[in-house]
Each structure stands twice: as C-alpha cells, then as structure tokens.
C-alpha positions as CSV (number, residue, x, y, z in Angstrom):
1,X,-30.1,43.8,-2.4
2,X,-33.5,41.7,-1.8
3,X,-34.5,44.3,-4.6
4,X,-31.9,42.7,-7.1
5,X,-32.2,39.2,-6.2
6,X,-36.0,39.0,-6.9
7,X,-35.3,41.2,-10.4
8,X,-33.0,38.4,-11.4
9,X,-35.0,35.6,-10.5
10,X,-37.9,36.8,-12.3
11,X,-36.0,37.8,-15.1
12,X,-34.3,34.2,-15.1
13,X,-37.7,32.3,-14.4
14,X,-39.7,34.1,-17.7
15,X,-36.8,33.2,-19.8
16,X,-36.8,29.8,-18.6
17,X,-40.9,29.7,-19.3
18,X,-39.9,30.6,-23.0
19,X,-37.8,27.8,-23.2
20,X,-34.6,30.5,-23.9
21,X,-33.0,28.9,-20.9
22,X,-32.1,25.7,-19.1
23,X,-29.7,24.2,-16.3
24,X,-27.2,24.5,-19.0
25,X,-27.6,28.1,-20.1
26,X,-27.5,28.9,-16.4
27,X,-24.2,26.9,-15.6
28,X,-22.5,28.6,-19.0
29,X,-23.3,32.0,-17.1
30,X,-22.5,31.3,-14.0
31,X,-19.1,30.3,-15.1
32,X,-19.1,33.8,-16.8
33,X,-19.5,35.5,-13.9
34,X,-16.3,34.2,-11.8
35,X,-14.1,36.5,-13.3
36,X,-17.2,39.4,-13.2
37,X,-17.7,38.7,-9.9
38,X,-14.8,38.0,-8.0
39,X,-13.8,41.8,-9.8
40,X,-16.8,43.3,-8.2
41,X,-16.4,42.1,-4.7
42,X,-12.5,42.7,-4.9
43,X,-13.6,46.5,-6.1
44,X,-15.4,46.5,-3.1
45,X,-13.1,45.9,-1.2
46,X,-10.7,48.1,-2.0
47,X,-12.9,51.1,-2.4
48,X,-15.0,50.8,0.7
49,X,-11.0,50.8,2.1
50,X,-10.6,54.4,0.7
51,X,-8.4,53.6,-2.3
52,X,-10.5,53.4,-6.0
53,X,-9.2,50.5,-7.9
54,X,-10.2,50.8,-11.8
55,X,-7.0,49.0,-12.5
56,X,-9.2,45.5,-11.6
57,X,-9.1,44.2,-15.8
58,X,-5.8,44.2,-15.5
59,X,-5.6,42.4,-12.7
60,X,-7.6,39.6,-14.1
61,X,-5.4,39.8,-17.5
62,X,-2.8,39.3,-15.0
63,X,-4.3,36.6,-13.1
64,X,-5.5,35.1,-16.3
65,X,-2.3,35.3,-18.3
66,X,-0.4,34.3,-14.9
67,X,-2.3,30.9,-14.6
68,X,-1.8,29.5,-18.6
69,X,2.0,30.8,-18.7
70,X,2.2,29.1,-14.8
71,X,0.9,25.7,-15.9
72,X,3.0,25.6,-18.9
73,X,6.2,26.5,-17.0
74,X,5.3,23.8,-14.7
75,X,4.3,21.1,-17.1
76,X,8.4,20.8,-18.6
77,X,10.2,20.8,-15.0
78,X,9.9,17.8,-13.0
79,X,6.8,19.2,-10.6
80,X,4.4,18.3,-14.2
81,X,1.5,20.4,-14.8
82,X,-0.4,21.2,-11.4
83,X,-3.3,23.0,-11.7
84,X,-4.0,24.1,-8.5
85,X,-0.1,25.1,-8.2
86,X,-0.7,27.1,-11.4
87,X,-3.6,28.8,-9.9
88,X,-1.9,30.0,-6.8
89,X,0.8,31.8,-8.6
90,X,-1.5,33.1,-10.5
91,X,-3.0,34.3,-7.5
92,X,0.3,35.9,-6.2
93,X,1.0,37.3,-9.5
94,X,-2.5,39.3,-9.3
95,X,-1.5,40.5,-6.3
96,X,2.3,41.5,-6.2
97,X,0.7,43.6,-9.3
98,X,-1.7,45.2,-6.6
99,X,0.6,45.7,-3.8
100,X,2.6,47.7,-6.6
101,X,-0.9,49.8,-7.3
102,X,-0.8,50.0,-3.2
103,X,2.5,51.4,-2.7
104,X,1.9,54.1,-5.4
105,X,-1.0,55.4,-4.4
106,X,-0.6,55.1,-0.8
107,X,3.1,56.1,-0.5
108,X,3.4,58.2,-3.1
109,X,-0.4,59.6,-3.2
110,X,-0.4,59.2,-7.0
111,X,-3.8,60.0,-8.8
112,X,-5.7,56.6,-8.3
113,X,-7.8,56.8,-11.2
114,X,-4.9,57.3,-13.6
115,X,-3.1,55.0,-11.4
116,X,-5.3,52.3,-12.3
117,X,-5.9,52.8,-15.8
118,X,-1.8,52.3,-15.8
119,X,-2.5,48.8,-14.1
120,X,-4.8,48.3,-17.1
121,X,-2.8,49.1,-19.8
122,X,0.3,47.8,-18.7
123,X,-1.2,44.4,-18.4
124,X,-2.8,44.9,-21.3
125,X,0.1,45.3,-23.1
126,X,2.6,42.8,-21.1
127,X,0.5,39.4,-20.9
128,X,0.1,39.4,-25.4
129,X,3.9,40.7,-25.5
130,X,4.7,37.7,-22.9
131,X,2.4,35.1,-24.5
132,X,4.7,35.8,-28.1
133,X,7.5,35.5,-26.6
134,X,6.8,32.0,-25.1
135,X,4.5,30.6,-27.6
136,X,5.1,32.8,-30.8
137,X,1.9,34.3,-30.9
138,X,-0.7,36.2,-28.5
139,X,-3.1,32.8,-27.7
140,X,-1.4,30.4,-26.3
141,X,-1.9,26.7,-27.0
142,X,-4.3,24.6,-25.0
143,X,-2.6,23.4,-21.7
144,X,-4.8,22.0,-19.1
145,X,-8.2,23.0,-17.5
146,X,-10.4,22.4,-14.4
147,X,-12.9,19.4,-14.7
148,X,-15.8,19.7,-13.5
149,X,-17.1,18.5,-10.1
150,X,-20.8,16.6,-9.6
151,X,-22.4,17.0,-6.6
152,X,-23.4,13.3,-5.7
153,X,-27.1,12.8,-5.7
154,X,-28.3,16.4,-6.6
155,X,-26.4,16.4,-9.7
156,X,-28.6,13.3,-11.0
157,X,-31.9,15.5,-10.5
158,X,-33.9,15.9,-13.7
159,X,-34.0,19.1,-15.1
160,X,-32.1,21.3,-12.9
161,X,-29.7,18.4,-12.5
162,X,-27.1,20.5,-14.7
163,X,-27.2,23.0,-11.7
164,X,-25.4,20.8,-9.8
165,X,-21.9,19.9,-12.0
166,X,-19.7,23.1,-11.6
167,X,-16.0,23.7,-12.2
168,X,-13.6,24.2,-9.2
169,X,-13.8,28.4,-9.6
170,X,-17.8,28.9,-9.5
171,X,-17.7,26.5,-6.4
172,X,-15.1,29.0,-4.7
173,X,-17.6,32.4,-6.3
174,X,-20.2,30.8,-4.7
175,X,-18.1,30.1,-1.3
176,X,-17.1,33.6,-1.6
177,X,-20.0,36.0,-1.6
178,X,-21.7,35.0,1.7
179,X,-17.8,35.0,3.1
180,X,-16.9,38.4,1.4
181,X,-20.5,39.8,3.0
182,X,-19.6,38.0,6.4
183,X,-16.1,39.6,6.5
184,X,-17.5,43.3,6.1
185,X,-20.8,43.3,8.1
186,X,-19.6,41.3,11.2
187,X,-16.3,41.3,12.0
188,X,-13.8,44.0,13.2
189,X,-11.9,43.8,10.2
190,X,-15.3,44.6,7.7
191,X,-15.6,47.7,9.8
192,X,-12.1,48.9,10.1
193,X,-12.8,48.3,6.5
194,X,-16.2,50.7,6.4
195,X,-14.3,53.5,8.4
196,X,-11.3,53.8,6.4
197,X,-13.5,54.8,3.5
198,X,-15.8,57.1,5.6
199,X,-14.1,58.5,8.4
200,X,-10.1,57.3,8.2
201,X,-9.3,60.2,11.2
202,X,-11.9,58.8,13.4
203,X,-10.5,55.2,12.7
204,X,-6.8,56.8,13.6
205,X,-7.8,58.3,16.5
206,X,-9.1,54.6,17.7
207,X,-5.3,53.4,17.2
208,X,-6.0,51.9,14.5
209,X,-3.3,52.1,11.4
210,X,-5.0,53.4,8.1
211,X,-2.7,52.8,5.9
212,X,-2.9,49.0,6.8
213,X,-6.3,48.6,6.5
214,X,-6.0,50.4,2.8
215,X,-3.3,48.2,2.2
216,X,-5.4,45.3,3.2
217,X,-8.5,46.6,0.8
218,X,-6.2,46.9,-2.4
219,X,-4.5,43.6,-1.3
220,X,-7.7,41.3,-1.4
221,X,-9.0,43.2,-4.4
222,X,-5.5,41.5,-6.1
223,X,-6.5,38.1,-4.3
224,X,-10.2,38.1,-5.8
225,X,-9.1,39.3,-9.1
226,X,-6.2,36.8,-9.5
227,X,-8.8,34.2,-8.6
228,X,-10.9,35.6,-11.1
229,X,-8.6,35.6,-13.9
230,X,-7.0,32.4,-13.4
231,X,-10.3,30.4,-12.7
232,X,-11.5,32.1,-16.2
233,X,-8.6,30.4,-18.0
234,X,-8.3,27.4,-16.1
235,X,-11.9,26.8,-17.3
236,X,-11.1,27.3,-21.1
237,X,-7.6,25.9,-20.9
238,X,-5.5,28.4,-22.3
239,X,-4.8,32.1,-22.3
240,X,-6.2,34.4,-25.2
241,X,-4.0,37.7,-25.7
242,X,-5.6,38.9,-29.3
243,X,-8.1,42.0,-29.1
244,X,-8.6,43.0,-25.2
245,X,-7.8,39.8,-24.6
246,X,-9.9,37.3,-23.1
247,X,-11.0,39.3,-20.1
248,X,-12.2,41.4,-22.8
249,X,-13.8,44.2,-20.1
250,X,-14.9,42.3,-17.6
251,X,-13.2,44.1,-14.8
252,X,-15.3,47.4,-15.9
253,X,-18.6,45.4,-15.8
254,X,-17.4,44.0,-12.5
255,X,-16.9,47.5,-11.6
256,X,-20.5,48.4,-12.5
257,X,-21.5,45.3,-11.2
258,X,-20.9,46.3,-7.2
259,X,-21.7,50.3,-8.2
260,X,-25.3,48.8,-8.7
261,X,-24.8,46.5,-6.1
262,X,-24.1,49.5,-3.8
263,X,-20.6,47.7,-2.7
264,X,-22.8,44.9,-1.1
265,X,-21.4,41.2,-1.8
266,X,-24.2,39.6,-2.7
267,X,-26.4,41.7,-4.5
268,X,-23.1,42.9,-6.9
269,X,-23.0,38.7,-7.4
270,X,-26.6,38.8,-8.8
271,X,-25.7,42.1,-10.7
272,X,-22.3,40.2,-12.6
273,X,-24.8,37.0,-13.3
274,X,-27.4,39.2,-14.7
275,X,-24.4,40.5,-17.0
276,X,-22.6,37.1,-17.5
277,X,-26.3,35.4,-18.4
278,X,-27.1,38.1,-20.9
279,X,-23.5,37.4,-22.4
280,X,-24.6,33.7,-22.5
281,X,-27.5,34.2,-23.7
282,X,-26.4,35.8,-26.6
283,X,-26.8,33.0,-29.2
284,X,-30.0,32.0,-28.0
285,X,-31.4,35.6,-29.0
286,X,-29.8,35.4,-31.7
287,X,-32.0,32.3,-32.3
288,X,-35.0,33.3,-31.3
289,X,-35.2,36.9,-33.0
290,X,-34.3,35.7,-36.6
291,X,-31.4,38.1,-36.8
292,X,-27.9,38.6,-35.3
293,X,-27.5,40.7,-31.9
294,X,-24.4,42.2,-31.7
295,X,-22.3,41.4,-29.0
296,X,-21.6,45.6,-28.8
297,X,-24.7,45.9,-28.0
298,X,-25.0,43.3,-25.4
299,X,-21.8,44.7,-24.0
300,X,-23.0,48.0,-23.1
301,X,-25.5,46.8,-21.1
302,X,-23.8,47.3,-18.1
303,X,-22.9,50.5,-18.3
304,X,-26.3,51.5,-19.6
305,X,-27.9,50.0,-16.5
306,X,-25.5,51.7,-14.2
307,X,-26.1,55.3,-15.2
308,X,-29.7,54.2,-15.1
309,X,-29.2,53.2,-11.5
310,X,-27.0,56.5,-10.8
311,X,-29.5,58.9,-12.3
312,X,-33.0,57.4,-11.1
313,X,-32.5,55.2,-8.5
314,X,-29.6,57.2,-6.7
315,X,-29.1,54.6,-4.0
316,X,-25.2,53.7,-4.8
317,X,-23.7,55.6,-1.9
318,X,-19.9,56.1,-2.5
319,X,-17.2,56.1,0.5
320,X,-17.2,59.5,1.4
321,X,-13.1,59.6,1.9
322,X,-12.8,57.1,-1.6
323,X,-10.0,58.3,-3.7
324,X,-8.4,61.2,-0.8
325,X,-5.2,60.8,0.3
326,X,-4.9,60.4,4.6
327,X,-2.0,61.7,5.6
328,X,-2.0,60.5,9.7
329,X,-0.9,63.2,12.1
330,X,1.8,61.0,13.8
C-alpha cells in the first residue's frame, strides 16, 4: 500500500513538473474515480466475504441508470426533483439488484462468476431498453446534477486552490476509504468479514452465521456500487445508455483496481485514481505528443498492469475459501 501511494505521487508530481497537469486535471480525475473506486472497495468487500462479485459494472449501470430515471420521476410528482432523494433510490436499486446476486449464489450455490457476468448483462441490456422507453432514446435528457461544494478558505489557495471545490460524491469517496479500511482492520465486523473468505468453518464453529456475514459482503458491494453509479451521473446530469453505456467498464477496472490493491481500501483508491487520471489525461497527451492516443489503448491499461502485478510482483493474495460454496453443518 505505502508502495502504491508513493508510485502515484511521483507519477502525479513529474507530470505536474511538465506542466501536463494542474489542480484541475487532478479534480477531473478524481471525479473519475468515484465510480472506479467505490467498485473496487465494494469488490472487496464482497470477495474478502467469500462470494466473487464480477457482476459490480452492472451494478453501477444500475445505480447510474437508477439515479437519472429517479430524478426524472421525481421532478413531475409534487416531491420536485430531489437530488439527494434520487440518489438514495438509486442506492437501493443497486442493491435490491445485489441481494438478488446474494440469494442466487448463496441459496442456490449458482456459479458466481457466471452469476455475475448475468448481473452485467442484464443491466446492460435493461437500463438502454428502460431509458427508450421513457425518453425515446438510450441517453436521456439532461436533468439535474450535483454542484460543487468549496471548502471555505482552502479553496481560495493559489494553485492547488482547485483541489479544494469538489462535488458531493468525491467528498463521500474520500470519506469512504479510511472508513472502508477502518471497518475491516478494526472492528469485529472487518474480521468476521476476513474469516468468511479464509476459514468460514472456523468462523461457524465461533457461533457466528456465515451466510450473514456473506450476505453482508455482497450487500455493501451493492451500497458502494450504487453510490458509485449514481454519483457518476449526478455529476454529468444525465444517464448515457449508447455503447457500454456510460460506466463504459469501469466496474472491471475497479475490479483490477483492489486485485493490485491486494483488497486493501486505500491502496485500491490510489490504484482507481492512477486509472481515472490516465483516463483524464487523455487529451493532454494527446496534446503534447502531436498525435491522437487512442482511448483503447488507454483502456487496457488496467488490465495490462494487473497481469503485470499477478505475474511479477505476486503479492495479491486471494481469499482462500473465495468463490466455494459453505454449506454449515447445522
């Protein structure tokens, strides 16, 4: 993790020497990385629980899609267009669609992997199919966004100044990490959590339920991602359905994002902003080089760097019980 962190700041602080980035650049990515991030440490979650989630894109398309349709509904019935009311039913939506993943898998001990690609593809094909049947095409119209907040005082600074005025959903990311690493290091939840995934008999034998605590994992990974997706499209004001949609694989990165991160909080944050900056950097090297970069290319950086990390470094450590059913003796 301390590994990470210094990688990114070095790699942020020689592209802000070459004048490639500012407090600007850095915002646009950090606004990136709420849906990349809130992905990876709701992955986490769920996997150090036992139960492999790769069903987290469509969570966020979910979440996403769930927000923009939310707010619209809202804005013609006498309540008017709330935002944050949007955003929590977004929220639930992301996770009633998880709890479903849950009770599959968990009840029914369906394959999780193909489980979640179903996740995937079903919200990849409801939230464009829903979006044209309320608006009469995939995007939907502009509705509403989150303005952003200043921090009094700091915000005024010069230079890094911009570092300072943030929407509402990188203010919660940013809340979130040290939280999410809190919960699993320090409390008796994090490490019903942590046995679940290594040793679910020993953590039955202690009393305690597994399937709960499993439960519990896939649940918050449908809370992060709905936060994820809806904070994404509260930003830009509107849902986009066309292609992969807006979300456009940002689950899988945030996937990657905590693999390199070796399912710690923070250092999978700095993972998803290294992504999310080289996504906003994009134009800028563009720029720079003389000659168009295409955004292929700077999309399989993640999973480049990943099988990097998985062949040389070999420090990711998967949940030894992750993706086996537990069937309690009771």
């Amino acid at each position: 993790m301390a590994l990470g962190a210094v990688f990114v700041g070095l790699f942020i602080f020689a592209l802000w020497t070459v004048g490639l980035v500012g407090s600007s650049s850095i915002s646009s990515a950090l606004r990136l990385t709420v849906p990349i991030g809130f992905a990876a440490m709701g992955g986490i979650f769920a996997e150090k629980a036992g139960v492999i989630n790769i069903g987290l894109e469509g969570l966020l398309i979910i979440g996403a899609f769930g927000a923009i349709a939310s707010l619209y509904a809202l804005s013609v019935t006498p309540i008017g267009a709330s935002i944050w009311l949007a955003f929590a039913f977004a929220v639930v939506a992301s996770t009633v669609v998880a709890l479903l993943f849950a009770i599959v898998c968990i009840e029914f001990k369906a394959d999780q992997i193909i489980a979640g690609l179903a996740v995937w593809l079903i919200a990849l094909g409801f939230a464009p199919f829903a979006s044209y049947i309320i608006w009469d095409q995939t995007n939907s119209p502009s509705v509403g966004s989150f303005s952003a907040w200043a921090i009094p005082g700091l915000s005024d600074l010069p230079v890094i100044g911009g570092l300072f005025v943030a929407t509402p959903p990188v203010i919660l990311l940013i809340i979130a990490v040290p939280v999410s690493w809190y919960l699993l290091n320090r409390t008796t939840f994090g490490m019903w959590i942590e046995a679940s995934g290594e040793d679910p008999k020993s953590l039955d034998t202690a009393g305690v339920d597994v399937r709960k605590v499993r439960y519990a994992g896939v649940l918050l990974s449908g809370v992060y991602c709905g936060i994820g997706g809806a904070g994404m499209a509260l930003t830009v004001g509107q849902f986009v359905g066309s292609g992969d949609t807006m979300m456009d694989g940002r689950g899988f990165i945030g996937l990657t994002a905590y693999l390199i991160g070796n399912y710690n909080p923070i250092a999978a944050f700095f993972a998803s902003f290294l992504f999310a900056g080289l996504e906003a950097l994009q134009i800028q090297v563009q720029q720079i080089a003389g000659f168009d970069v295409s955004s292929r290319l700077i999309g399989i950086i993640p999973y480049v760097t990943v099988l990097v990390v998985l062949a040389f470094v070999g420090k990711t450590q998967m949940p030894s019980s992750a993706g086996d059913h537990y069937e309690s003796d009771d």
